[in-house]
N, C-alpha and C positions, 0 to 999 in steps of 0.2 A: 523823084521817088522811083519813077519808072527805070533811072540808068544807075539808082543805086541797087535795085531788086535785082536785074541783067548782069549787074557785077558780080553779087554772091552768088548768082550762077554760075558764073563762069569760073570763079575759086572753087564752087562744091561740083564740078565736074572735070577738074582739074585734080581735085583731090580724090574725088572718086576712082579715077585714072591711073592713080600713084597708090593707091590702096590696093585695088587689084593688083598691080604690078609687084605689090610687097608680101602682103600674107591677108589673108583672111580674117574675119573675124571671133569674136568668142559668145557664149552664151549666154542668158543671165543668170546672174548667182545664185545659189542654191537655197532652198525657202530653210529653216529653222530645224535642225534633227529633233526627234522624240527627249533627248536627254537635253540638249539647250530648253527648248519651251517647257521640260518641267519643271527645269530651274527657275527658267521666268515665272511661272506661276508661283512659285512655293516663294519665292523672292519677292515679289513687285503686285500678286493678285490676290493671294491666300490673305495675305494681312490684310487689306484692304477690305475684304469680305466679313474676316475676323472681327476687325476693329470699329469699322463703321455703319455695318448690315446685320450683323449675327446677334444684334439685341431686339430686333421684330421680324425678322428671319432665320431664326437658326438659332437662338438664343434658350435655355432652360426652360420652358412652361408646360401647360397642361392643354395645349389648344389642338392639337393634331400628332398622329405618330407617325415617326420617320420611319423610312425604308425599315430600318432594320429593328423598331418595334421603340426607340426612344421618343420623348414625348418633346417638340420642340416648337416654337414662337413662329407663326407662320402669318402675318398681316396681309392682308390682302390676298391670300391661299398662296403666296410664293416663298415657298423653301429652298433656301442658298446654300443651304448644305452638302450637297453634292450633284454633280455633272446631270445625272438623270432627274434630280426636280427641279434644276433650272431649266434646264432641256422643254418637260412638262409645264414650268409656267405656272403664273395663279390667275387670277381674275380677269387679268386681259389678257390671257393667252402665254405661248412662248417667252422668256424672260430674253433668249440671245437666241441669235440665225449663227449657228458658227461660218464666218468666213465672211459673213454681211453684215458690215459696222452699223453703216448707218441705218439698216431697217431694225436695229438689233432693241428693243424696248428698253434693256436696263441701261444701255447710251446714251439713250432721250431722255430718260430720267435724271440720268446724273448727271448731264448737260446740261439741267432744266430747259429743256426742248419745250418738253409736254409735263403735263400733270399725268399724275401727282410727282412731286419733285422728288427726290434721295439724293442724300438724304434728308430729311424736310427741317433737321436744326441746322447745319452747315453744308455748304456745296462742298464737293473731293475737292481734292486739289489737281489743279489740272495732270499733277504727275501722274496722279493716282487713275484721270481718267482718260491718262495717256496709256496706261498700263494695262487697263481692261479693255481698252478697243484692240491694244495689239493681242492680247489673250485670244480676243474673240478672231480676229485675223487670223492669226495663228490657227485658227479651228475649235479652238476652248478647248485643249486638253487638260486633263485635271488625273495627274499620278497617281497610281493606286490600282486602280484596276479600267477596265473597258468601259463603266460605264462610269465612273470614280465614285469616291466612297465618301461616307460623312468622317468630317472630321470627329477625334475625338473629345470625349466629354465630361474627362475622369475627374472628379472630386478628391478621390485623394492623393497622398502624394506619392507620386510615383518610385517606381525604384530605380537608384539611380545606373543600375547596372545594366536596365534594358532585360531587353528580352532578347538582341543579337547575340549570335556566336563567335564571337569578339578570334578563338583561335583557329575557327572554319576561316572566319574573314580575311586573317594573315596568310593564307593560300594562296589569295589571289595575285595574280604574277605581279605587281607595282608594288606590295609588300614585302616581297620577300627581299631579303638582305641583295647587296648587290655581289654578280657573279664575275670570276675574270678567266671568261674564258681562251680556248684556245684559238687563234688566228688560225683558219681555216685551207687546206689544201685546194690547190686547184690548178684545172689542166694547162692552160692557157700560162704561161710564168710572164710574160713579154706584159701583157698589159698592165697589170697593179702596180700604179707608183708609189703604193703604202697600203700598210695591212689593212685601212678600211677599206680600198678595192677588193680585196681577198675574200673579203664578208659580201661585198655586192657581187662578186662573181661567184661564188657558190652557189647564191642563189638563183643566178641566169643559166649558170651551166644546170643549176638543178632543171630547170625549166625549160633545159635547152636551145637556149638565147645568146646572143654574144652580146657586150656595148656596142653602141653605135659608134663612128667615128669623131674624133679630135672636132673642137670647135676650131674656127679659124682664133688666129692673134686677135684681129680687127673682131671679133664678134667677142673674146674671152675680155679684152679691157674693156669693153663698156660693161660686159655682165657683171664683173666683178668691180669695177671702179661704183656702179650703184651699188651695188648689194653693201659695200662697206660706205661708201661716203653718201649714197644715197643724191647725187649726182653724175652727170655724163664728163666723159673726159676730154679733152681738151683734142682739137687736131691734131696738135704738136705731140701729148701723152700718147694719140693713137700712132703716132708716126714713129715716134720713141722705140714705143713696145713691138711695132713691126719691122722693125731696122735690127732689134739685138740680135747680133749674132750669137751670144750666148748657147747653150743648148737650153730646149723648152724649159726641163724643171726648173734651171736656175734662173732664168728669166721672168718666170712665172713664181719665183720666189721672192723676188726683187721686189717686185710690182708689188705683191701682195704686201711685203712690209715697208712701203712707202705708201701705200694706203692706210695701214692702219697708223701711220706716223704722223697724218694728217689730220688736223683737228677737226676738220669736219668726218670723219669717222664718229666721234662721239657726239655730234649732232644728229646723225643718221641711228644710231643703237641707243642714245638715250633717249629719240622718238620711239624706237619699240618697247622699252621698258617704261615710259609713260603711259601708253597704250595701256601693258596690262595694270598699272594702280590707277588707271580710270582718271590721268590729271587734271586739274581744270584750273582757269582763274578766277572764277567764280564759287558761289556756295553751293546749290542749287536744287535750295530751298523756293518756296512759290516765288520771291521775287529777286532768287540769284543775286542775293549781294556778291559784288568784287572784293575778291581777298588782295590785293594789294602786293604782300610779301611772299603770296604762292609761288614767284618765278623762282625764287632765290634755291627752292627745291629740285623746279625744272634744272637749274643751271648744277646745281649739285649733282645731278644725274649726270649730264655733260662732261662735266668733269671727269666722274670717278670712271666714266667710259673712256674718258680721253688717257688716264692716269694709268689704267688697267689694275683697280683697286682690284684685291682678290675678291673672289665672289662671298666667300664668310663675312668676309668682315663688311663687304657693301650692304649684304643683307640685315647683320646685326646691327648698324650702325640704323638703317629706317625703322629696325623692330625699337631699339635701345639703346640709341644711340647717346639719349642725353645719362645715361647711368653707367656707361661704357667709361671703361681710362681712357684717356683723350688722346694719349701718343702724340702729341702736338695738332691735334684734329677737336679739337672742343669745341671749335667755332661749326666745322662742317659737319660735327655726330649731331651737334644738335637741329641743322637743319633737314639734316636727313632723315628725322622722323617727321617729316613733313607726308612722308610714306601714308603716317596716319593719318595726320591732320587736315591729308584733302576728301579724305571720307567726304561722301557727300551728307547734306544738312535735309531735313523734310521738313514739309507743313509750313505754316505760315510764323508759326514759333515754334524754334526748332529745339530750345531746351526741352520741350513736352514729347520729342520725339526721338529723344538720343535713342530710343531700345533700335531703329533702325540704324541711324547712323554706324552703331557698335557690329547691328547685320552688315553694315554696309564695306565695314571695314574687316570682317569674320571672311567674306566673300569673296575681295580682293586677294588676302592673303592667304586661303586656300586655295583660289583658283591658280595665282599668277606663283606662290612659290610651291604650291605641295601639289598643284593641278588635281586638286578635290573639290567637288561642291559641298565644302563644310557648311554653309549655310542655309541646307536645304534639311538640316536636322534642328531648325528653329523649332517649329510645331509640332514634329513629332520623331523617333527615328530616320532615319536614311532608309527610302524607299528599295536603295538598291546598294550598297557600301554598307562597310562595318562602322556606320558613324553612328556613334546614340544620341538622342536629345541631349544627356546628361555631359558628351562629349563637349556640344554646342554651348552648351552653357557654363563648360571648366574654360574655355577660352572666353566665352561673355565676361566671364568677372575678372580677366586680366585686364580688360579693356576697361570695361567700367570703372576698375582701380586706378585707371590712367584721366589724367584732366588734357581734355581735348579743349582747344581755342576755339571761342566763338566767335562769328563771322561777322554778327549781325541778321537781324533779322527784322520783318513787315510788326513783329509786338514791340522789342530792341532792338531799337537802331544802330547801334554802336556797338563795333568789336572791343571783344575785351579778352584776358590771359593768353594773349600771345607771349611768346618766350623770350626773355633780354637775350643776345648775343653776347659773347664776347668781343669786346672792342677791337678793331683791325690797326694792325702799328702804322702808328700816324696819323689817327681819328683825331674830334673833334667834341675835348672832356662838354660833357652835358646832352649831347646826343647821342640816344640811345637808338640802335637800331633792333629791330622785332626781327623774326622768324614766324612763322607759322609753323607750329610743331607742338607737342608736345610733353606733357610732366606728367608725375607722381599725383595720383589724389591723396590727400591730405590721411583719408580713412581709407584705406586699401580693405575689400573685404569681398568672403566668395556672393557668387551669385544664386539666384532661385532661381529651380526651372520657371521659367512662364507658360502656363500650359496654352497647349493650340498657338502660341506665340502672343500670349495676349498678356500683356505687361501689369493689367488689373487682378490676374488671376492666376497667386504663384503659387506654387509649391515645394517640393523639400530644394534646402539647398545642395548644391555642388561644390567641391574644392576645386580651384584655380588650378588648371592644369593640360592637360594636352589630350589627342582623341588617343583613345586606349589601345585600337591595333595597330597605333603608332610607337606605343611607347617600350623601348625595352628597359633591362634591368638598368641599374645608375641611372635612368634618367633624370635630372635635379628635381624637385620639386619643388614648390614654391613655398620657399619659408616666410617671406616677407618680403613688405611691394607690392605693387602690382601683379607679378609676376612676369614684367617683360625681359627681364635679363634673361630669366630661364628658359622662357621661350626663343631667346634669339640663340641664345648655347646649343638645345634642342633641335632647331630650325640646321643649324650649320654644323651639327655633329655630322663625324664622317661614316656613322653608322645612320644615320636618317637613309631611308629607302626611295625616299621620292625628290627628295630638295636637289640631288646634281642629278639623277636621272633627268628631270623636268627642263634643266635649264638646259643641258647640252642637248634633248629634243628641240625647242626653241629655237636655235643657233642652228641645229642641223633643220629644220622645216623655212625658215627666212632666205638658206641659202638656196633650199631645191624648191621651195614652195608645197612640200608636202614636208610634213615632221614622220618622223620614224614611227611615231606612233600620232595618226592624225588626229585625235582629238587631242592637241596639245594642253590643253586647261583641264580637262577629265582623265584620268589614270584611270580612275575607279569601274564598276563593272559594265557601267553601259557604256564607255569608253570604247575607243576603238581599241584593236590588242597589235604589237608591235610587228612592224612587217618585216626588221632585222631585230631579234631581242637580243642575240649576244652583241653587237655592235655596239646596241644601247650601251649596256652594261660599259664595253668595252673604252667607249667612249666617255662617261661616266668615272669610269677608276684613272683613266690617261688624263681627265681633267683636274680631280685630287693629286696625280702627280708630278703636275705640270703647276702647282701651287694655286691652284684655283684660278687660271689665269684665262679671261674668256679672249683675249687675244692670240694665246697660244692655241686654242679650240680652233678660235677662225685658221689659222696659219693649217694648222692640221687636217681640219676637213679642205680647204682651198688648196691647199697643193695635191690633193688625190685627184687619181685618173678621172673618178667619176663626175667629178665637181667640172672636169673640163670639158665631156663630151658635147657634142655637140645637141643642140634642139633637132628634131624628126621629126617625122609622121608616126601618130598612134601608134603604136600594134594590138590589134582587137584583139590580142588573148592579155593583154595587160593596161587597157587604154588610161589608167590613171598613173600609168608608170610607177608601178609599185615597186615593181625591181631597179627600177632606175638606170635601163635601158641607154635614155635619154637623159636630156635636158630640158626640167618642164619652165616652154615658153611663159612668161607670167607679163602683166600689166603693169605698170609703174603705179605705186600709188599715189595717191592727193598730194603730201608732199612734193614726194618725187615728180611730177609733171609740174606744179607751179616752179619748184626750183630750178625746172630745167630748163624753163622758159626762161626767166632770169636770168641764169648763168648761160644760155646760147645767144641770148639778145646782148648780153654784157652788164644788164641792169643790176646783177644781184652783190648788192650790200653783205660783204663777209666781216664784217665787224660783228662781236656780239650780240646779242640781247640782253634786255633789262628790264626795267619797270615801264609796266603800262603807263598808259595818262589818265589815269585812272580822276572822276572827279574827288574835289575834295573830300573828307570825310565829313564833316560837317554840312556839307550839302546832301549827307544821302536820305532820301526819304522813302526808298522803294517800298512799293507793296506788291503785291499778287495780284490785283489791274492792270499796275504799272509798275513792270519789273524793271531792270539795269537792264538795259538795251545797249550794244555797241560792239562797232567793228574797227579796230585802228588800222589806216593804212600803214606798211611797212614794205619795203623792199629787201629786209631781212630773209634768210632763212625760215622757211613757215613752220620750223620747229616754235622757234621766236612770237608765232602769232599770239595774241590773247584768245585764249580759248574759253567758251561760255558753256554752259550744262543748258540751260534750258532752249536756249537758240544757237545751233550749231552754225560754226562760219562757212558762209554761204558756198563757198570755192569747197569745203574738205567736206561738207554735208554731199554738194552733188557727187565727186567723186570719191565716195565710199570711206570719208575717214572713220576715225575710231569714234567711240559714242565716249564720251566721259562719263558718262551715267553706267558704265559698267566696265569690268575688264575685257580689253577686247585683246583675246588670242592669236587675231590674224584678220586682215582687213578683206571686206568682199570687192566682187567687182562686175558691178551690174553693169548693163548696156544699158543705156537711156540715150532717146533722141536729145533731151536738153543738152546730153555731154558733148554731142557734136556741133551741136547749138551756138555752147558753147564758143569753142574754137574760132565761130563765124561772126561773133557778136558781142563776147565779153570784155569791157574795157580792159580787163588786166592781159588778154592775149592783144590787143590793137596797142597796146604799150611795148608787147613786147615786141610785136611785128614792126613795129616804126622804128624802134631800138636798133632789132638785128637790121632794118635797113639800110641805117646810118650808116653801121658797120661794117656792111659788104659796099657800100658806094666809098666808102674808104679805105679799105682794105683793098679792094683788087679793081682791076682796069677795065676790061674789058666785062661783057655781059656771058661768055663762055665763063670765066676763071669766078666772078658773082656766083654764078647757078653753083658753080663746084663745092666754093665754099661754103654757099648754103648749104650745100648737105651736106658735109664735111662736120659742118657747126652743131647742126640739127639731127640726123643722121648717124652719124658718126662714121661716115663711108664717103669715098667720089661720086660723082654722080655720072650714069651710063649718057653715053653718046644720045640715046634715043629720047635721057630723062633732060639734057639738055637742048635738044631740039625743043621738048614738047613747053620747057618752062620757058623757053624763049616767045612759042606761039602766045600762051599765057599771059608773059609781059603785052606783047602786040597789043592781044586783045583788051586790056586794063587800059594801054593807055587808051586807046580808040576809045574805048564806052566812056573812060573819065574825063574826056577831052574838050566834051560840052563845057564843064564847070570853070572855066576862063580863068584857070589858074597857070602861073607860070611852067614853063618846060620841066624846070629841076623839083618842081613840088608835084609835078603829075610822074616823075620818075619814080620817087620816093614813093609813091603809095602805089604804084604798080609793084617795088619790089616787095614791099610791104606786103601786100598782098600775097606775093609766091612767100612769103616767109609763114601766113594763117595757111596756108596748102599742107605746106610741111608741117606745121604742130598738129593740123587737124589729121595725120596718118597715123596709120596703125604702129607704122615703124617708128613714130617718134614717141608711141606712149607705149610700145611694148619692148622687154627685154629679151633679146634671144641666146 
């Protein structure tokens, strides 16, 4: 015990050694904006309050007056109606400590901690009491005003116009039509390798700034070799790309399109568009049944990344895909509305809870295609955007008109209206194979508002259709159906104001680690506002005529000057690099560090992905005690992994992956001690440390030309004279501490190299991009 303690000594100051020697560290990630958490709330806490507390808290009676003179249901003296009577508390005091969960009373209670329980006919569901602890985290904010406000409590039925200024609201810059401006003059002519330099240098020389300098070769193919494949390149690729004597552009053109030539490009970009539809293989509902058929969706993403489907018709294909003309695609429109279909599922039986589901799916697809919170005008108007309630609910009843597959569930066990596929040439007549996806309801018809979001208590209907300062003249309207065709026409008309402004933001924020406009999933007003607006634009209209091609986008932004400069030091009049100076240094994420471990050790499985091992069907009997638990090993791609909603996999939970339970815009990246921890202790790094050691006692001769290659492998660089002294000290020492363990010469070599290879994963320089 004592020389295996002395050993990860001598690894974590060895590595400590080689961190200093590389770059510094980073911060930790940024806590939640004002406009995130009131999404959260109005999403994940308001219903929850609504539906489960608001009938002896907040519900219609004669028993006490609220704040603002109405008479409402207050048991125990606690009013849940707004921010300041929960604040104020009933009978034992404060209801919530904002920022302190566990002293927080209405925690204990719905935990049943303590008495008296809530609510006292059924327990939350753990999602639900996942949802108000981070509320309360979060600080409890509650939208509306400083101290937040009672909901309302109209009786009758509303109008469905709203009370917004629907044509003030089309002022706002993400509304208005797109502009093509003019490419901008500027002093400097030598630097811009294309007009979207032009647009970055206007802006530095406004501000009086120049670019910084050219990235080296050696630093430009690893930046870009991840950024598109989401792997590190190869010695030989870095030796390639330093040897062309080409002249830069054209060699930097090369590269770039034998990256996206590579099929792991579409593993790498259809991990981010999974991200924001929130994918998962699970339902996750309280006891997260396994959907089985979900990959066939995953892989459909992969594809149409790898294919360079236009972006129209990728998108219409998940809105409507199974009502679409097939073009020889009937097989893949219809699993691409798996879009819908992994909506996630609520409660313990989740037919009693579709009104969420339908949120759940409203949320996705304004967040990830139109980067709106259209789901936060469930319960009432749009806090802050021209959305009305009446908006929310002309897209509710598209949805609702649409029959979603069920998963199974802790009441039914057993899934049922998954979608028959079309047979693949050279099947096997009598097996049928599913989709998870999506149909027609039989009765297609509009929705009624739900007032306060409360599914018991509705009011006038709406007609099927789109939010209103969205919609201009022609736009189709829905005659019959669902209404998803029309939506998906609507969604990819080339007059929509938001659907390719959003997407070429996206593609331009993944490459620089800031989007042109950083809140990339919020356009609307409490959004950030664009730090190049004509570019946007510019960007925008070059993508409509480049055929909707987001491979041609990459090409475009990666051959500009600015994409190559190199990473710097801040400059304190711009330290988020808004002008874009620089090159902002970023983190590899979850995937990206597991994959890279993989592919530098030699371990990493490039064969596809498929089906889980998912157990039988007939064996499932989850419930909300005992949910679907499980993690499959794979040596795959971790795009590949099985992903769960209620238990995140353990490796992409620590290092920051996407949450499935929401669209996630862009992944954080906290510091934690476990993630170094990590590096020194986790079996999938000692797998891969023993891998790459095989590899280098094979690969080269001597223990100079070893160390080099390690970093070569790892790195993506030679290693200095000084860094090969010091890992030769390193070896020394490993072997001398491991030498007690009376193991052979050639097995105590191996895990010394072993060793220097956990050194090198655990640096800065192997998990960050420069």
């Amino acid at each position: 015990m004592r020389r295996t303690t002395r050993h990860l000594g001598v690894i974590a100051a060895t590595a400590a050694w080689l961190l200093v020697a590389a770059w510094g560290g980073v911060g930790l990630g940024d806590e939640p904006g004002d406009d995130e958490a009131g999404a959260f709330f109005e999403r994940s806490v308001r219903p929850v309050l609504i539906e489960r507390c608001a009938s002896c808290h907040g519900g219609p009676a004669k028993s006490k007056a609220g704040a603002d003179g109405r008479k409402v249901k207050v048991r125990g003296g606690l009013d849940l109606t707004s921010r300041a009577a929960i604040l104020e508390g009933g009978d034992s005091g404060p209801a919530i400590l904002p920022g302190n969960v566990e002293d927080s009373l209405l925690v204990r209670a719905v935990r049943y901690h303590d008495e008296p329980r809530m609510p006292p006919d059924r327990r939350l569901d753990d999602a639900d009491i996942q949802a108000l602890s981070r509320w309360i985290e979060q600080g409890a904010p509650w939208p509306g005003s400083a101290e937040g406000e009672a909901p309302e409590t109209e009786t009758a039925a509303p109008d469905p116009s709203g009370g917004l200024d629907i044509e003030a609201g089309r002022a706002h810059w993400s509304f208005r039509p797109l502009a093509d401006p003019p490419v901008p003059e500027v002093r400097d002519r030598d630097w811009p390798a294309s007009p979207i330099d032009r647009f970055v240098l206007a802006k530095l020389e406004e501000a009086g700034r120049t670019p910084g300098p050219p990235a080296s070769r050696r630093a430009f193919v690893r930046r870009v070799s991840f950024d598109l494949t989401g792997l590190p390149p190869t010695p030989e690729e870095v030796e390639a790309f330093e040897a062309d004597p080409a002249p830069e552009a054209e060699a930097v053109a090369r590269l770039v399109d034998r990256l996206l030539a590579s099929p792991r490009y579409g593993e790498r970009w259809g991990r981010i568009w999974l991200d924001l539809v929130r994918y998962a293989d699970t339902a996750g509902e309280t006891a997260d049944y396994p959907v089985p058929e979900a990959y066939r969706y995953r892989d459909y993403v992969i594809d149409a990344f790898n294919a360079d489907l236009p972006y129209d018709r990728f998108l219409a294909e998940q809105v409507a895909g199974d009502l679409l003309a097939a073009d020889g695609r009937a097989r893949e429109s219809l699993i691409a509305t798996g879009f819908l279909a992994v909506s996630r599922r609520f409660g313990f039986d989740p037919q009693n809870y579709h009104h969420l589901t339908i949120e759940d799916t409203i949320d996705a697809l304004g967040k990830s295609v139109l980067g709106l919170t259209v789901a936060c005008a469930r319960c009432h108007d749009h806090k802050f955007d021209p959305i009305r309630q009446a908006d929310y609910y002309a897209l509710y009843g598209v949805f609702a008109s649409t029959r979603y597959p069920f998963p199974g569930g802790e009441e039914t066990k057993r899934p049922r209206d998954f979608v028959p596929l079309p047979p693949t040439p050279g099947a096997a007549p009598g097996t049928a194979e599913l989709a998870y996806a999506v149909a027609e309801s039989p009765e297609p018809a509009d929705a009624r508002i739900q007032r306060r979001g409360d599914p018991t208590n509705l009011g006038a209907a709406v007609p099927r259709g789109f939010p209103a300062v969205l919609v201009a003249a022609g736009t189709p309207s829905v005659a019959a159906g669902s209404g998803r065709r029309e939506l998906a026409a609507w969604l990819t008309d080339r007059d929509n104001p938001l659907t390719y402004r959003v997407l070429v933001n996206r593609v331009w924020q993944h490459h620089f680690g800031r989007g042109i406009v950083a809140s990339a999933s919020n356009f609307g007003v409490k959004g950030s506002p664009p730090s190049h607006p004509e570019l946007l634009d510019w960007l925008a209209l070059r993508f409509l005529d480049d055929g909707l091609s987001i491979k041609a986008l990459h090409r475009r932004i990666l051959l500009s000057a600015a994409y190559r400069t190199a990473s710097g030091t801040p400059d304190e009049a711009d330290p988020e690099n808004v002008r874009l100076a620089r090159f902002n240094r970023r983190r590899l994420d979850a995937e990206e560090i597991r994959d890279a471990l993989l592919s530098v050790s030699g371990t990493l499985d490039p064969s596809r992905g498929g089906p889980h091992p998912f157990p039988p069907v007939d064996q499932w009997g989850y419930t909300q005690h005992a949910p679907f638990l499980a993690a499959y090993p794979s040596d795959r791609r971790s795009v590949y992994l099985m992903t769960q909603r209620l238990r995140r996999h353990p490796f992409l939970g620590l290092f920051d992956g996407a949450d499935p339970n929401s669209s996630t815009e862009a992944r954080g990246a906290t510091t934690v001690p476990t993630q170094s921890l990590f590096f020194l202790n986790d079996p999938v790094v000692h797998r891969a440390a023993e891998a790459l050691a095989d590899r280098l006692l094979a690969e080269a001769a001597d223990p100079a030309a070893r160390v080099d290659r390690a970093f070569r492998l790892a790195l993506g660089r030679p290693a200095s004279a000084a860094e090969v002294d010091r890992m030769r000290e390193h070896l020394e020492a490993c072997r001398a501490d491991l030498a007690g363990d009376g193991e052979p010469a050639e097995t105590l070599d191996r895990r010394a190299w072993a060793s220097l290879a956990r050194v090198l994963f655990g640096t800065n320089e192997f998990v960050y991009v420069d």
